[in-house]
N, CA, C and O atoms as a MOPAC input file, in Angstrom:
PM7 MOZYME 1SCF
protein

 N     -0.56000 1    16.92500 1   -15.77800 1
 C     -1.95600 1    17.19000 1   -15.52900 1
 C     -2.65000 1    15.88300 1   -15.14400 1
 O     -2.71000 1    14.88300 1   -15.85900 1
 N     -3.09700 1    16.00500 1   -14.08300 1
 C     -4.42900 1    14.87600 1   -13.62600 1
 C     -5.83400 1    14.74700 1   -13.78800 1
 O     -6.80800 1    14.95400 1   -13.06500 1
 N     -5.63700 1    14.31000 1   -15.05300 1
 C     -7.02300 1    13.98900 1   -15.01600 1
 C     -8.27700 1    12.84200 1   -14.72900 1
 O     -8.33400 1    11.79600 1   -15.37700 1
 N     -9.10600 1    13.13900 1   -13.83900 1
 C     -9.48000 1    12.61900 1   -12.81200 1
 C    -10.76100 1    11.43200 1   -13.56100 1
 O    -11.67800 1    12.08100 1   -14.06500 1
 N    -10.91400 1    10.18500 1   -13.67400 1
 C    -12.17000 1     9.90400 1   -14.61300 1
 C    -13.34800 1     9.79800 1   -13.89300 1
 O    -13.40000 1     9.95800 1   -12.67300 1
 N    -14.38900 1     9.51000 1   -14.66800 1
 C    -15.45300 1    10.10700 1   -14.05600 1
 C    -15.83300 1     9.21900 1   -12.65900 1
 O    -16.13200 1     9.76100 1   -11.59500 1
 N    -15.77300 1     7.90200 1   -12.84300 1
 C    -15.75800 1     7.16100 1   -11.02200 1
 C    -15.16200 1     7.50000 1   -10.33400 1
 O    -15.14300 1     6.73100 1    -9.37300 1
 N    -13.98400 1     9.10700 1   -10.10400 1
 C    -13.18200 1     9.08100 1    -8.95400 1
 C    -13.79000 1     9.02100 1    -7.56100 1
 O    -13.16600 1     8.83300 1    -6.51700 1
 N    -15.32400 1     9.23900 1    -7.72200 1
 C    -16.20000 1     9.00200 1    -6.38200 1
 C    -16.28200 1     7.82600 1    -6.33600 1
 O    -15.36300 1     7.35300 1    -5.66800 1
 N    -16.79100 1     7.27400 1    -6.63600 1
 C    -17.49500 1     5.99600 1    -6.78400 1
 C    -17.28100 1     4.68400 1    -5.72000 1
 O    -16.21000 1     4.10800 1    -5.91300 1
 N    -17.93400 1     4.24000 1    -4.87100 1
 C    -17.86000 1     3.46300 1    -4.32000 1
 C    -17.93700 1     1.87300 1    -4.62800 1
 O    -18.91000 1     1.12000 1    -4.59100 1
 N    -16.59600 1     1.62100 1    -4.94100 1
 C    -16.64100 1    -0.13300 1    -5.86000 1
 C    -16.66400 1    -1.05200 1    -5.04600 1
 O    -17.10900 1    -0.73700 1    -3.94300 1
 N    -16.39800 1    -1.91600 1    -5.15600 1
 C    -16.62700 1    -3.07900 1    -3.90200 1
 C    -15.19400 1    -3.15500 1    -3.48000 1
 O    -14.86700 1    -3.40800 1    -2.32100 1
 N    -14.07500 1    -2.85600 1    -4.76200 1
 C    -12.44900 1    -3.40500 1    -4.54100 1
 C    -11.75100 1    -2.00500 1    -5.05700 1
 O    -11.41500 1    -1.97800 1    -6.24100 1
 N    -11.45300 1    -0.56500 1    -4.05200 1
 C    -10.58700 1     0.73800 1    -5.03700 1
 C     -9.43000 1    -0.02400 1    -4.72500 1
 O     -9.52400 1    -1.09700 1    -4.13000 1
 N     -8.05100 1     0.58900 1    -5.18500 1
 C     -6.95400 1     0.08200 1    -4.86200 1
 C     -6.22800 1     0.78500 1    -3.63200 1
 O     -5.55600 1     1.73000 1    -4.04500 1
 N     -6.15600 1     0.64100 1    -2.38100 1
 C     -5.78100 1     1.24800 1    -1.37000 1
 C     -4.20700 1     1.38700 1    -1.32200 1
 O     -3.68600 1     0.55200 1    -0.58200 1
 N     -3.54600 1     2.04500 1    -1.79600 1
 C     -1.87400 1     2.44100 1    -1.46100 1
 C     -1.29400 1     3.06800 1    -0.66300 1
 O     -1.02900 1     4.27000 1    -0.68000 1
 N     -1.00800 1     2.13700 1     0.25000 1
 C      0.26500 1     2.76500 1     1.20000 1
 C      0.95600 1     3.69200 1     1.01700 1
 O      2.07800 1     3.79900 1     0.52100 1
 N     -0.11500 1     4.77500 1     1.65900 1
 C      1.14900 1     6.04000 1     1.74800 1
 C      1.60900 1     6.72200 1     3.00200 1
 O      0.98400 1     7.05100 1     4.01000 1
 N      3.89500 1     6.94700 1     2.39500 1
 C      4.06100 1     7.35300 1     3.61700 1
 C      3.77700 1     8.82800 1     4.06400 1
 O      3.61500 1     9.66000 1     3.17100 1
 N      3.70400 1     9.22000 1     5.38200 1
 C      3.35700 1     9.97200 1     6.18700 1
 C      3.76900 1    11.40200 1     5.29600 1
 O      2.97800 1    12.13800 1     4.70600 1
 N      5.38300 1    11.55800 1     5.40500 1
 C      6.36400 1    12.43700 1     4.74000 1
 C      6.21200 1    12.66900 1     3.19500 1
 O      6.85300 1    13.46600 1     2.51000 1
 N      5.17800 1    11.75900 1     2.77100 1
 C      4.97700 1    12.54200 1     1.19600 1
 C      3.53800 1    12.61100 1     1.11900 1
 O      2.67400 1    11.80900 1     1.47400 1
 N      3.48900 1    13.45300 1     0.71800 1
 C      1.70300 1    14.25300 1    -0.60500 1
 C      2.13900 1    13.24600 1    -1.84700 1
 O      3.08700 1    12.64500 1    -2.35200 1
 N      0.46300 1    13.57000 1    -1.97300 1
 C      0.31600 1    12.71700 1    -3.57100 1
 C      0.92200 1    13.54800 1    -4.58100 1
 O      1.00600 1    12.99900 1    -5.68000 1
 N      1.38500 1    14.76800 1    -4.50200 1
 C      1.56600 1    15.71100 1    -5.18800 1
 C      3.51800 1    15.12300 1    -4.96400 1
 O      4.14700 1    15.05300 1    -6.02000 1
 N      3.91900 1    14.93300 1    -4.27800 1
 C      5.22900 1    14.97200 1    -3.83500 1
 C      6.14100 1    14.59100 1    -4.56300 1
 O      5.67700 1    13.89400 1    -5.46500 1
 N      8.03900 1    14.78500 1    -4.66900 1
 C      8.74000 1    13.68800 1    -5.52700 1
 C      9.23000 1    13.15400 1    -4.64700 1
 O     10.24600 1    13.59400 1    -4.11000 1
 N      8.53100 1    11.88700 1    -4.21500 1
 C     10.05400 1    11.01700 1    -3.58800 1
 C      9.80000 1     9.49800 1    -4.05800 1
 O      9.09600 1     9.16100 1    -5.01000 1
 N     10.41600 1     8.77200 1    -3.31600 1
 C     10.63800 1     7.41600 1    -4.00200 1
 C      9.41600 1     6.67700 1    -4.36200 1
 O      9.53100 1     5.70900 1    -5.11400 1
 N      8.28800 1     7.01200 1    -3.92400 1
 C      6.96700 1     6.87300 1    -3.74100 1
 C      5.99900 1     7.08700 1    -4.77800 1
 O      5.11800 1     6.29200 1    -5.10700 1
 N      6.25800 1     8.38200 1    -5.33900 1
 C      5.35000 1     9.05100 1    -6.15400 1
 C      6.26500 1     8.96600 1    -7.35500 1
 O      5.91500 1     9.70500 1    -8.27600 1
 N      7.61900 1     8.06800 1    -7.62100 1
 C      7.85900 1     8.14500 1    -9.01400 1
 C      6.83900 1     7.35200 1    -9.99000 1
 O      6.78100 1     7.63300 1   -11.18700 1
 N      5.93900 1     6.21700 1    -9.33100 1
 C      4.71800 1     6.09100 1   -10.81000 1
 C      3.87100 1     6.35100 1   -10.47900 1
 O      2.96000 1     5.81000 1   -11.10600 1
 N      3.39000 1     7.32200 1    -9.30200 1
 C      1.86200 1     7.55600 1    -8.86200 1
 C      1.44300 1     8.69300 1    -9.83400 1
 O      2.25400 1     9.52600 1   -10.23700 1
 N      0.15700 1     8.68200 1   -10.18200 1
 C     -0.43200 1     7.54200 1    -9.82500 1
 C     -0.81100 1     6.75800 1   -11.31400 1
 O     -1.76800 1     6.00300 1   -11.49000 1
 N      0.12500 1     7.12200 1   -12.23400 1
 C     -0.00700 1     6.09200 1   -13.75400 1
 C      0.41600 1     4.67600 1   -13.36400 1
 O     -0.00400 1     3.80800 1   -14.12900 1
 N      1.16500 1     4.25800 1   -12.32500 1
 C      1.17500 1     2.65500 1   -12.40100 1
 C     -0.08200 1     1.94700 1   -11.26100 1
 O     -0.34600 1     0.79400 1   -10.91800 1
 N     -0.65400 1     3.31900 1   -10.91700 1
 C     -1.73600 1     2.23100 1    -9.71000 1
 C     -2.79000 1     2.10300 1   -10.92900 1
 O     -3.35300 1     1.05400 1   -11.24100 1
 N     -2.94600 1     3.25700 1   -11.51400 1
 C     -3.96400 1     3.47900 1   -12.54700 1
 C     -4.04600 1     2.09200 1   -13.49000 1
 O     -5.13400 1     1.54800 1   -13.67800 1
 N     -2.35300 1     1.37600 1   -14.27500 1
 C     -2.50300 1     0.94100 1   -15.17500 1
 C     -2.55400 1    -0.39800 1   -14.29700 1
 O     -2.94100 1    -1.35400 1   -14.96800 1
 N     -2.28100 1    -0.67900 1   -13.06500 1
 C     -2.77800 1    -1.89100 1   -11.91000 1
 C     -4.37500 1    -1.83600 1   -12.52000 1
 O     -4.64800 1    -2.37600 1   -13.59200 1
 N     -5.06900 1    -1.34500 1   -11.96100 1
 C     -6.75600 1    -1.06400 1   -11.83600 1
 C     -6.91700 1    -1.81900 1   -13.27700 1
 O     -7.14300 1    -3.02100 1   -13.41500 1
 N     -6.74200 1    -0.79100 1   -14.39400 1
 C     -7.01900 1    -1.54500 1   -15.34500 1
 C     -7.11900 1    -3.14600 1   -15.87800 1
 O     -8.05600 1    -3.60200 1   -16.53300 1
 N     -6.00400 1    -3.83300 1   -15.46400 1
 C     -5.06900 1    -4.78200 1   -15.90400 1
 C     -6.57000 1    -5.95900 1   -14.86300 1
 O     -7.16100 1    -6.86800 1   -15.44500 1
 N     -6.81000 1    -5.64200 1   -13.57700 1
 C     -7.64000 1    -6.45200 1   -12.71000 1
 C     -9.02600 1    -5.84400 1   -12.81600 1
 O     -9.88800 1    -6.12300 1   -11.98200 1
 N     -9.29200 1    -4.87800 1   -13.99600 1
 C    -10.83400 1    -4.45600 1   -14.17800 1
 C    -10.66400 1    -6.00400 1   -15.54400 1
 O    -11.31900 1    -7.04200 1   -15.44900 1
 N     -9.60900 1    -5.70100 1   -16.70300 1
 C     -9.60400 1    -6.39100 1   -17.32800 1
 C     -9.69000 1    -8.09200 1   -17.02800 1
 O    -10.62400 1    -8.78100 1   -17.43800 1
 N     -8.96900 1    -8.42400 1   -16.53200 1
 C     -9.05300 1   -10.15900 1   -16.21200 1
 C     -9.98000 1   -10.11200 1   -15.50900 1
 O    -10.85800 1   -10.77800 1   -16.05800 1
 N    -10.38700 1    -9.65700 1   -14.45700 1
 C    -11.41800 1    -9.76600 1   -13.43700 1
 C    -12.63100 1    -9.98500 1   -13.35000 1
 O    -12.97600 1   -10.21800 1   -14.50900 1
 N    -13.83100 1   -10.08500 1   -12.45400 1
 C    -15.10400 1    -9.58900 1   -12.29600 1
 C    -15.13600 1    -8.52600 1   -11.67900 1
 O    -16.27100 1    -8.05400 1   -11.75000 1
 N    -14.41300 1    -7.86700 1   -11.06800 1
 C    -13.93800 1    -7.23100 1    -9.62700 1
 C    -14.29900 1    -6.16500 1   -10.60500 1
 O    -13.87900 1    -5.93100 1   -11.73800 1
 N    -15.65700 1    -5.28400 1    -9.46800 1
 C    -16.10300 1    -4.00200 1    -9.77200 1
 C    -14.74700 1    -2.84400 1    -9.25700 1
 O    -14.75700 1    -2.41900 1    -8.10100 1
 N    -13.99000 1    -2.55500 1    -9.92700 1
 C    -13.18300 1    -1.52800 1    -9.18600 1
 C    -12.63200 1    -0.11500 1    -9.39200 1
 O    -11.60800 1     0.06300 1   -10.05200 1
 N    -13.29200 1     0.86200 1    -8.84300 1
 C    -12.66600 1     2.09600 1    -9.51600 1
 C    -11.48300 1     2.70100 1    -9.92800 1
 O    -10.33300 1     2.55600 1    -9.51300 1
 N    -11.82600 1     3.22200 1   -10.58200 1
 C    -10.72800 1     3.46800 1   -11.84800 1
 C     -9.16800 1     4.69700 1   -11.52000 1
 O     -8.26100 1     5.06100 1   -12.26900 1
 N     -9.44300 1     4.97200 1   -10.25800 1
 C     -8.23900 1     5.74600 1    -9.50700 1
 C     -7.49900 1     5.18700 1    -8.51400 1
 O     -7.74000 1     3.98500 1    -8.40100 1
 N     -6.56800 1     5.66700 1    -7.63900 1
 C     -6.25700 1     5.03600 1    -6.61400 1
 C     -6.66200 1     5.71800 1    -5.49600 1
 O     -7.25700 1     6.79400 1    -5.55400 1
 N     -6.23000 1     4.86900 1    -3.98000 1
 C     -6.88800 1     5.57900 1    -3.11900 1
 C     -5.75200 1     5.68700 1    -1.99800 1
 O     -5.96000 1     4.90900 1    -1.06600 1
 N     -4.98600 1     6.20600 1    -1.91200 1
 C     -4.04400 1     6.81800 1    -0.90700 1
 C     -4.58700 1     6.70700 1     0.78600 1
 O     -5.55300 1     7.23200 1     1.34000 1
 N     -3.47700 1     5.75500 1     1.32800 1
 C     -3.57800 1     5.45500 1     2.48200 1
 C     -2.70100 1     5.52900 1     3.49900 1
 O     -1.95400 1     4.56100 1     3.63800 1
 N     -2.57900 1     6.61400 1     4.39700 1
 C     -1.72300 1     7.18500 1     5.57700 1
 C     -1.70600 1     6.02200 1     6.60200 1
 O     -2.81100 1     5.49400 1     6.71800 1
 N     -1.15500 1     5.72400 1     7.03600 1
 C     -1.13700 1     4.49500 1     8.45600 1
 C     -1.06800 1     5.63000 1     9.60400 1
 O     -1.00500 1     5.11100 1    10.71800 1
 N     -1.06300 1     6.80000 1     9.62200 1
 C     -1.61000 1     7.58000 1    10.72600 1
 C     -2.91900 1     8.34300 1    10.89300 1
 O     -3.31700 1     9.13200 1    11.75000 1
 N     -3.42400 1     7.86400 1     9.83700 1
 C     -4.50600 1     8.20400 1     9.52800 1
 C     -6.44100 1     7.29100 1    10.19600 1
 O     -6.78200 1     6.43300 1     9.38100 1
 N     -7.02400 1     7.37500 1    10.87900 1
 C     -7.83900 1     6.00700 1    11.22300 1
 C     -9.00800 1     5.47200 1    10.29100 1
 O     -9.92500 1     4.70500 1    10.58400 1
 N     -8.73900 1     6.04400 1     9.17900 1
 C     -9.30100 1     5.55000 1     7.86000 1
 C     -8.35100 1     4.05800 1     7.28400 1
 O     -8.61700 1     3.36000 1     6.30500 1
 N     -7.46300 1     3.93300 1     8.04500 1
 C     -6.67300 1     2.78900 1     7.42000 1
 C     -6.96700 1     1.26600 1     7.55700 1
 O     -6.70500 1     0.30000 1     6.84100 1
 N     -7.65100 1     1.42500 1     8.82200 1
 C     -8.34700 1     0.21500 1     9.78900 1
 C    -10.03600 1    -0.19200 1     8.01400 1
 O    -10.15000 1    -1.32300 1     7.54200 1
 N    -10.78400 1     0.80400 1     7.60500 1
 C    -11.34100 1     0.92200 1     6.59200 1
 C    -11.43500 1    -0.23000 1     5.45000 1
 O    -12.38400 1    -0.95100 1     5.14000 1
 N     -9.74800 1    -0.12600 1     4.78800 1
 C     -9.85600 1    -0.66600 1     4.06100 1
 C     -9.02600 1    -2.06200 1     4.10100 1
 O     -7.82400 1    -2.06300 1     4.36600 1
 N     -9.78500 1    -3.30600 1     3.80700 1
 C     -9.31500 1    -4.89100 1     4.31700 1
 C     -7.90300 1    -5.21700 1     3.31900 1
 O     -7.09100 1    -6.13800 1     3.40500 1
 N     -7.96500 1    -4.28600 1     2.53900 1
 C     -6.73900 1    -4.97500 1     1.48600 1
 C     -5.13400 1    -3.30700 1     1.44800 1
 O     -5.54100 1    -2.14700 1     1.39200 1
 N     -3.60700 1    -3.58000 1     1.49000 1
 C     -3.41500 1    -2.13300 1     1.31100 1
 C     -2.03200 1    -2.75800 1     0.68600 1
 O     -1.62500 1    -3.91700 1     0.75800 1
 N     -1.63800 1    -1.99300 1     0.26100 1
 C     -0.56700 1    -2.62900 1    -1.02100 1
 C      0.48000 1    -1.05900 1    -0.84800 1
 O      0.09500 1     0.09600 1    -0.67000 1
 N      1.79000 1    -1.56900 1    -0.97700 1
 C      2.69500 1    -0.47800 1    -0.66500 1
 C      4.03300 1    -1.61300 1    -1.80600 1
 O      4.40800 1    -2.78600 1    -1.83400 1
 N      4.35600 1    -0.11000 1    -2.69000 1
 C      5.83600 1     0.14600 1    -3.26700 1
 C      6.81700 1     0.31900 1    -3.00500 1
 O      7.09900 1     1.40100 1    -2.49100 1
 N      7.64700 1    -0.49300 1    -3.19200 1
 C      9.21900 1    -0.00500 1    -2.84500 1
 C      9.55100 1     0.39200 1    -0.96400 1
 O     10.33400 1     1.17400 1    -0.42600 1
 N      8.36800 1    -0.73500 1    -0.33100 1
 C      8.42400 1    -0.55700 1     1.29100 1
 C     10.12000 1    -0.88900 1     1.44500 1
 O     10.44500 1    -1.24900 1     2.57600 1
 N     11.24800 1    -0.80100 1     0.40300 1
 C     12.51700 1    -1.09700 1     1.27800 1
 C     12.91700 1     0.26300 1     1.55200 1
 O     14.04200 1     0.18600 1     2.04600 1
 N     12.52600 1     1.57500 1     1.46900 1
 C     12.65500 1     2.81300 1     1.84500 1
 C     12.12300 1     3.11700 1     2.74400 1
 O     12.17800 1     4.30900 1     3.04500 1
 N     11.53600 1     2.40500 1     3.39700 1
 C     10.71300 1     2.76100 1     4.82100 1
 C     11.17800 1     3.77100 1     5.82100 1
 O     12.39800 1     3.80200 1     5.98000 1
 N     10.78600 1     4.22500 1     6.20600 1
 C     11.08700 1     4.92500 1     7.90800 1
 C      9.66400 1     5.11700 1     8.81800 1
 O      9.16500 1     6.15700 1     9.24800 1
 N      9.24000 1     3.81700 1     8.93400 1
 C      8.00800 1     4.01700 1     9.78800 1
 C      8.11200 1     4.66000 1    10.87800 1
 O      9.16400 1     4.34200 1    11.43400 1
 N      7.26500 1     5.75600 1    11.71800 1
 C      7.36500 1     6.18400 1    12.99800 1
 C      6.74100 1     5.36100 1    14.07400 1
 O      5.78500 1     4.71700 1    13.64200 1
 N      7.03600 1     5.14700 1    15.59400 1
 C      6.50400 1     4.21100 1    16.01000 1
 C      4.94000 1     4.43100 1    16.17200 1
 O      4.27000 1     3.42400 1    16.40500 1
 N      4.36000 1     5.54000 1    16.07800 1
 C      3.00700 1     5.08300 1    15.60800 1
 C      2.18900 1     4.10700 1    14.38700 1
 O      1.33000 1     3.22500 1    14.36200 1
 N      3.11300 1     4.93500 1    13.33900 1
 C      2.64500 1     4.17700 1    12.41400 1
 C      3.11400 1     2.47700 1    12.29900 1
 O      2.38200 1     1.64500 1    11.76400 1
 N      4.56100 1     2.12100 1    12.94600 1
 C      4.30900 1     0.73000 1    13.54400 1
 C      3.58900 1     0.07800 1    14.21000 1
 O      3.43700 1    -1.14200 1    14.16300 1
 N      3.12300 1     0.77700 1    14.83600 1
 C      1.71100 1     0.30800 1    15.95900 1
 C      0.27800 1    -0.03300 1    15.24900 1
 O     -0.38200 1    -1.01900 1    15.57800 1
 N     -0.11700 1     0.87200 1    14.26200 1
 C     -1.19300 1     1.38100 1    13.29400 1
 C     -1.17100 1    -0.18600 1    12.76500 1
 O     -1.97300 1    -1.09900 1    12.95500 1
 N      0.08400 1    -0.12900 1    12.01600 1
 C      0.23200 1    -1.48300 1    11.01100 1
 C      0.39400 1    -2.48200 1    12.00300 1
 O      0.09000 1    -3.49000 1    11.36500 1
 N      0.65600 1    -2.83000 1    13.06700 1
 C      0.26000 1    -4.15100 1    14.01800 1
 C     -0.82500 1    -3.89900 1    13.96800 1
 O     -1.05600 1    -4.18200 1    12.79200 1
 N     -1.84200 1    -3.51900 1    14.41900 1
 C     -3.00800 1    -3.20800 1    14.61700 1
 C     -3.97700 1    -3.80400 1    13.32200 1
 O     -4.61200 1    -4.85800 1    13.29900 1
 N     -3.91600 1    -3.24500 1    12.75400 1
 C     -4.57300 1    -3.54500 1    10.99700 1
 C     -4.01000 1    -4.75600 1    10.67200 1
 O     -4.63700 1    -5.62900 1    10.07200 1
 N     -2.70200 1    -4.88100 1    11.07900 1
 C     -2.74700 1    -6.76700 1    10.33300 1
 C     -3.51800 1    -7.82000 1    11.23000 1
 O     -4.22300 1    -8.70700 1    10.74800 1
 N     -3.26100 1    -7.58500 1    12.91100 1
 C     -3.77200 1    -8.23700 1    13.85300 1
 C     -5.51200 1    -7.82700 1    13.67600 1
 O     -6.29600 1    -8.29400 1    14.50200 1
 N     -5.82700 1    -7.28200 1    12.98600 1
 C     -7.30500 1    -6.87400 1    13.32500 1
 C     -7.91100 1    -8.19500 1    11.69200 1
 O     -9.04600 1    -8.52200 1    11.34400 1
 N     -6.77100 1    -8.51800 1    11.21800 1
 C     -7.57300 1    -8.95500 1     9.86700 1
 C     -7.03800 1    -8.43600 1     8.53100 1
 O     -6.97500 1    -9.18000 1     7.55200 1
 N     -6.66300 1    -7.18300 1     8.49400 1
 C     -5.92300 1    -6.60600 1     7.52800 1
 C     -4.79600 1    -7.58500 1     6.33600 1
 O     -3.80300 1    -8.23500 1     6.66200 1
 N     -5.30200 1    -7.41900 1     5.09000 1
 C     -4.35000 1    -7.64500 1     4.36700 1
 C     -3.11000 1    -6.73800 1     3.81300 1
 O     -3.32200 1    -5.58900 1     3.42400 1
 N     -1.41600 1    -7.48700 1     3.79400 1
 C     -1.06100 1    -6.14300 1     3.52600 1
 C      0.22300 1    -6.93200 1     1.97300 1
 O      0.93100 1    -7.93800 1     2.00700 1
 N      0.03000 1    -6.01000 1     0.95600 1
 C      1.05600 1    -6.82500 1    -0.32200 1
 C      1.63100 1    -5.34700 1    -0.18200 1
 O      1.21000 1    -4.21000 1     0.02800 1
 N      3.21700 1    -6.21900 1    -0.49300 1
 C      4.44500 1    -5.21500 1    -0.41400 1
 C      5.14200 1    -5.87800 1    -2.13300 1
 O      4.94100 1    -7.01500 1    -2.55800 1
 N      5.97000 1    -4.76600 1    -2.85500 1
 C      6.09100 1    -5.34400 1    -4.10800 1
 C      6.85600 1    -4.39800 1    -3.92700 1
 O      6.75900 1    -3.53700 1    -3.05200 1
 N      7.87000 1    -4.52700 1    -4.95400 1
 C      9.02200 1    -3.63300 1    -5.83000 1
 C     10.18100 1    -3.16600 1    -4.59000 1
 O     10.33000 1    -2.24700 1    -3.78400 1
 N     11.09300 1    -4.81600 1    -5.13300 1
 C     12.58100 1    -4.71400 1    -4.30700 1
 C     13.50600 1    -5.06700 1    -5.04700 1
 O     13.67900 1    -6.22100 1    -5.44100 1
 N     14.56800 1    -3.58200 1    -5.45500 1
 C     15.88800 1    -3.67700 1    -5.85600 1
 C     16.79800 1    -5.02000 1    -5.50500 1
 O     16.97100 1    -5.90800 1    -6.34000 1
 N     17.23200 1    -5.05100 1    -4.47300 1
 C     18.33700 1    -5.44600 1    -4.04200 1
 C     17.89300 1    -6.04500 1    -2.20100 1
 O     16.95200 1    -6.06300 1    -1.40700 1
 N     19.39500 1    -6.47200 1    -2.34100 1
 C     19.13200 1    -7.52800 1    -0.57700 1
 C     18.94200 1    -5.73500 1     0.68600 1
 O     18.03500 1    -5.66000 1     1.51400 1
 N     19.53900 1    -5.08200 1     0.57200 1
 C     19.38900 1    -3.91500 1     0.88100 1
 C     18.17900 1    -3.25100 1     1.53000 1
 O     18.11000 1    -2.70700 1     2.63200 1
 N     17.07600 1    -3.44700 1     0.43400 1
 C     15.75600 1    -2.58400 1     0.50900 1
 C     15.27800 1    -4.17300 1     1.18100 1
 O     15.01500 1    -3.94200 1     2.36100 1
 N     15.14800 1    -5.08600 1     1.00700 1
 C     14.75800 1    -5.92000 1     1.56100 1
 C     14.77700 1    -6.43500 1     2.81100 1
 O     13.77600 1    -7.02600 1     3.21500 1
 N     15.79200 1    -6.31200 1     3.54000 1
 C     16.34300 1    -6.32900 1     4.53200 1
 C     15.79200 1    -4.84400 1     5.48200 1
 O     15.48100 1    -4.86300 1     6.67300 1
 N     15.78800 1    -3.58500 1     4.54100 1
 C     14.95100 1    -2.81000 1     5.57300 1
 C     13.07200 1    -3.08000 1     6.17400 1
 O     12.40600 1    -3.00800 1     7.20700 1
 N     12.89700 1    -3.44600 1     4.56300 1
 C     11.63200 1    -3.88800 1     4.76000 1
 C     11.41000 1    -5.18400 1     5.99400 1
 O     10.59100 1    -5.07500 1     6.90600 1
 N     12.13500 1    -6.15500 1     5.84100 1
 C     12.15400 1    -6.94900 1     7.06800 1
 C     12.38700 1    -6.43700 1     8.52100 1
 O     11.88600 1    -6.87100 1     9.55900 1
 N     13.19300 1    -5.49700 1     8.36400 1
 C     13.29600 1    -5.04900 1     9.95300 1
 C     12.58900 1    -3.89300 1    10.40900 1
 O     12.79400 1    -3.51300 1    11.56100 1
 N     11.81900 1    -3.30300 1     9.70300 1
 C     10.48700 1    -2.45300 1     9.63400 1
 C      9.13200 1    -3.62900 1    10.61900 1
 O      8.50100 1    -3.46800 1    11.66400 1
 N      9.21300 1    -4.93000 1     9.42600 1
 C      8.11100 1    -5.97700 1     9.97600 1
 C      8.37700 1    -6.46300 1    10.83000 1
 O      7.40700 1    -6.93000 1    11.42700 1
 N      9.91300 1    -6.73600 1    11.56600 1
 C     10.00000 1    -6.92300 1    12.73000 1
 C      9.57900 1    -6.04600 1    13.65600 1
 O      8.56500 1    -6.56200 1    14.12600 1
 N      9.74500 1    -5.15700 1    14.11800 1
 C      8.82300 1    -3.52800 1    14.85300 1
 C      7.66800 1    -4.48500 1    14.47500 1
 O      7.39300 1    -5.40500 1    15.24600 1
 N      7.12500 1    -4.34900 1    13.56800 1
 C      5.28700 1    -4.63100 1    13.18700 1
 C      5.36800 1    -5.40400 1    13.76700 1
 O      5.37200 1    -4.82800 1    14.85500 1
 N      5.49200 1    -6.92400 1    14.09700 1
 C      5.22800 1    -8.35100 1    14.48900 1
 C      6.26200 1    -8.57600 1    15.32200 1
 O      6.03100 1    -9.75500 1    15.59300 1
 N      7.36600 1    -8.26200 1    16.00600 1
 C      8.04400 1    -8.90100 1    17.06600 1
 C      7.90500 1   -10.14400 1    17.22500 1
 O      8.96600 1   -10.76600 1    17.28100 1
 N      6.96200 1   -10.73600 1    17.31900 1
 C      7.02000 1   -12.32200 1    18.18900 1
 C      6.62700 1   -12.60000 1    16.92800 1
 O      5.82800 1   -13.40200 1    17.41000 1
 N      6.40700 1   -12.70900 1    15.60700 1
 C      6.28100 1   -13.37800 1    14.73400 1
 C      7.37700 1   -13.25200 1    13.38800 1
 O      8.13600 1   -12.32700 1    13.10100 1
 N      7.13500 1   -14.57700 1    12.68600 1
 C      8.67500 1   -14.78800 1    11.90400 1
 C      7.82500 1   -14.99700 1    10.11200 1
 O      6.90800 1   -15.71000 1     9.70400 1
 N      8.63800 1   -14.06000 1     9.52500 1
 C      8.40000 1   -14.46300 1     8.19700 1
 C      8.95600 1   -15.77900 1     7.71600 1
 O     10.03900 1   -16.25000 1     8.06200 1
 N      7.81800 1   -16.49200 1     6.61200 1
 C      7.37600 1   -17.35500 1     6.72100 1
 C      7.54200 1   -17.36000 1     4.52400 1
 O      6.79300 1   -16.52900 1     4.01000 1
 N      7.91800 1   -17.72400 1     4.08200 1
 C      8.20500 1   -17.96400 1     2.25000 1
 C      6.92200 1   -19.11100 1     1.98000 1
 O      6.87200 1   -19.94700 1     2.88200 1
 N      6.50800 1   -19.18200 1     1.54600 1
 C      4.85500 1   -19.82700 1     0.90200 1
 C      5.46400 1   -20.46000 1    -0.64600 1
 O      5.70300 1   -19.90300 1    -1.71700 1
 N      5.58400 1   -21.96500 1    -0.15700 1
 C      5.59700 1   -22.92700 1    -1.45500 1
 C      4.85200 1   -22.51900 1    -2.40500 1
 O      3.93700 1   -21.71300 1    -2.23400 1
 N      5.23800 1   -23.15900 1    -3.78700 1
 C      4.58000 1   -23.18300 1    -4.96500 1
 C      3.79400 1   -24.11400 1    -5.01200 1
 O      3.10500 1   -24.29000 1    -6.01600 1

């Protein structure tokens, strides 16, 4: 059961925007929706807690075929080593990063999922090369 709290409207300055793929509903089981949405939920919390950051208290599900995606400046995606982007939605995500878009990718098994995720961002960026950021 989902129960919804009372800001699920609410317009915060920071909701949490999650990358979602095309081929699943929020309702769905696939690799996607195994912690949706109790781990975006217990995210929110964790950065209402340390934070100043006004941010509502649900998540907010984000299609890259969708043109609500361009919307939001920040979008955060799980377990992107399962990918199967379509070439729209490769295009979508050039688009949104080249426009300004921030994008955090998190939760990788193995060299495997990683390696898809890289050759997903190749499609996205072609002429550009990932880049590892010192401590």
């Amino acid at each position: 059961m989902d129960v919804r709290p009372p800001d699920v409207s609410a317009s915060p300055r920071w909701p949490l925007p999650g990358l979602q793929p095309a081929a699943c509903g929020p309702e769905g089981n696939t690799i996607w929706t195994q912690d949706y949405p109790r781990a975006d939920r217990h995210f929110v919390q964790a950065v209402r807690r340390l934070t100043r950051l006004h941010v509502r208290s649900v998540e907010q599900p984000v299609n890259l075929d969708d043109a609500e995606v361009y919307d939001w400046p920040w979008l955060y995606a799980v377990q992107p080593g399962h990918w199967q982007l379509t070439d729209s939605q490769v295009k979508n995500m050039r688009e949104y990063l080249l426009r300004g878009g921030f994008f955090m990718a998190d939760d990788f098994w193995n060299v495997d999922e990683w390696e898809t995720f890289m050759a997903t961002m190749r499609k996205v960026l072609p002429d550009r090369d990932a880049v590892e950021l010192q401590k």
